[in-house]
C-alpha positions in Angstrom: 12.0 -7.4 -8.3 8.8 -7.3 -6.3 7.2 -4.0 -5.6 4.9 -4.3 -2.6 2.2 -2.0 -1.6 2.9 -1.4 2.2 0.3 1.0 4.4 1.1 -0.6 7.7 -2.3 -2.5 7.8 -2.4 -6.3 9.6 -3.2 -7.1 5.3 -0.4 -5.4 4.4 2.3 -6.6 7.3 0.9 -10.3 5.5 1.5 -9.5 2.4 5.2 -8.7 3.5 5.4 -12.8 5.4 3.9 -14.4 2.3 6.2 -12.4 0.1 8.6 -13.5 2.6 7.6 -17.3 2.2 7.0 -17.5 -1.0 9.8 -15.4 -2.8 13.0 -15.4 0.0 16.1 -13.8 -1.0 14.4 -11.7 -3.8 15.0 -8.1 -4.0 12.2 -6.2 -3.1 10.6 -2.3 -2.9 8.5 -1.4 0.3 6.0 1.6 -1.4 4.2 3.5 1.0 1.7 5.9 -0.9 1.0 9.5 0.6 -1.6 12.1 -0.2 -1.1 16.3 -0.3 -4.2 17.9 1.5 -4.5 20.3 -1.0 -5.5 17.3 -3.5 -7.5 15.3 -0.3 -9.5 18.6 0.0 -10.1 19.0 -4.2 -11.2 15.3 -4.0 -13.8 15.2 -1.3 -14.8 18.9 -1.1 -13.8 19.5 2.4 -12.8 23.0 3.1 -14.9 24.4 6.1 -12.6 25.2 8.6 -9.2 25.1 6.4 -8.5 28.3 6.3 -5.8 28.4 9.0 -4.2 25.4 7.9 -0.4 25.5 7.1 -0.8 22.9 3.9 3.0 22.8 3.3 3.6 21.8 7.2 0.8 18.8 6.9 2.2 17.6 3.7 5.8 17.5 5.4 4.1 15.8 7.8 2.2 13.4 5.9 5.5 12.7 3.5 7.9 11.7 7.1 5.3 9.4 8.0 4.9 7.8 5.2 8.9 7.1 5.0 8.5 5.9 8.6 5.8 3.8 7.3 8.4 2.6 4.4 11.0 2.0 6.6 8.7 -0.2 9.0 7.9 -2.0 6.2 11.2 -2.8 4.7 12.3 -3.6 7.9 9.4 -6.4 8.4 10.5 -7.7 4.6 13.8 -8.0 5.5 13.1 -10.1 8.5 11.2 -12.6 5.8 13.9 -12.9 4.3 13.4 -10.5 1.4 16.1 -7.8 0.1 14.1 -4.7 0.5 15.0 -0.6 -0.2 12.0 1.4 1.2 9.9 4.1 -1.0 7.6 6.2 -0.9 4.9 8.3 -3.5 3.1 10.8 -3.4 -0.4 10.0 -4.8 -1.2 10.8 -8.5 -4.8 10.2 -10.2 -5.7 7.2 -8.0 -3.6 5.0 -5.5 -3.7 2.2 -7.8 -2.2 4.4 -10.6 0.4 5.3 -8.3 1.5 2.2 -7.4 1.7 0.4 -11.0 3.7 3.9 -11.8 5.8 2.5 -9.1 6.0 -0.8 -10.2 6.7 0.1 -13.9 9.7 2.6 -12.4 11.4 -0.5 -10.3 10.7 -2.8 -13.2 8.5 -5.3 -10.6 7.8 -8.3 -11.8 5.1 -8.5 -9.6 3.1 -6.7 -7.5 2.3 -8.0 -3.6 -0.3 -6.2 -1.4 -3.1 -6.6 1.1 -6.6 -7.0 1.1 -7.8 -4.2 2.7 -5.7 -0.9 3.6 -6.1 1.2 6.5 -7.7 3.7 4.8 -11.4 4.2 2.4 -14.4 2.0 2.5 -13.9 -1.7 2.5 -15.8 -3.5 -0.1 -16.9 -7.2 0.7 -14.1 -9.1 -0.4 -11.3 -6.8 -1.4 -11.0 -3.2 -0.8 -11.1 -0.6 -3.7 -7.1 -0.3 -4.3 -6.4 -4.3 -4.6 -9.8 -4.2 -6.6 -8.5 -1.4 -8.7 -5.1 -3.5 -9.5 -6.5 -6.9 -10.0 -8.5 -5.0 -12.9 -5.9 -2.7 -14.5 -2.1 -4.4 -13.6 -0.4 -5.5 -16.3 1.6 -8.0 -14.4 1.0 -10.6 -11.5 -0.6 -9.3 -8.3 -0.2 -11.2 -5.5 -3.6 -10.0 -2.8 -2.6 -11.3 0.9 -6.0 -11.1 3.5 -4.5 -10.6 7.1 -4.9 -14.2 9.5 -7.8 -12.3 10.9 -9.6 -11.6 7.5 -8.8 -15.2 6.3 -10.3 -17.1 9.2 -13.5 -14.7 9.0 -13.7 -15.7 5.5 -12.7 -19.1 5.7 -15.9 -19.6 8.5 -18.7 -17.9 5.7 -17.5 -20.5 3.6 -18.4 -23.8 6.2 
């Protein structure tokens, strides 16, 4: 079973065809992580101007897409040639921590993701959630850059 970390991204959608490539047939899980905004506004501080927002309604909100987003995803890994269900989290702690509490709750054998996400600040090489697992999975992680991301890479190393 592969769990792989999907947030719609051009990494992510390449994570799903090298998963594809690499692993066909195998059963897969399509995670797509969501945040409450009650936790986004504890984390960063934010709460000028919040005080007529319906929090239950925006978490709804922020829960459907991220089953859309799921669904997307699962159906991309079923077109590799993968045998995927579609799931979704609700963040806890960090995203990383999420997904490997994922990944330990499918029993993944592996984990596949992108390089960079559409969301947070991108480091140099890897963003901060596939830096985050590389440092604290305790199984394989498989970290897919998008074409884009590889070519740009691939011409600072020339």
């Amino acid at each position: 079973m592969l769990l792989i970390a999907y947030d719609g991204s051009a990494d992510a959608q390449a994570a799903i065809d090298r998963a594809g490539e690499l692993m066909e047939g195998e059963p897969a899980t399509v995670l797509t992580v969501w945040e409450r905004l009650s936790d986004v506004v504890a984390r960063t501080g934010s709460v000028v101007g919040m005080s007529d927002v319906d929090f239950d309604t925006q978490d709804r909100s922020s829960e459907e897409q991220a089953r859309q987003r799921a669904g997307e995803g699962a159906e991309r890994a079923q077109r590799a040639g993968l045998k995927p269900q579609a799931r979704t989290s609700v963040r806890k702690n960090s995203i990383a921590a999420t997904i490997l509490a994922q990944a330990d709750d499918v029993g993944a054998s592996a984990i596949v993701m992108g390089s960079r996400g559409l969301t947070g600040i991108k480091s140099l090489l890897l963003g901060s959630v596939s830096h985050d697992m590389l440092q604290h999975a305790d199984r394989p992680v498989l970290v897919v850059p998008s074409p884009a991301v590889a070519s740009e890479r691939a011409a600072h190393r020339l």
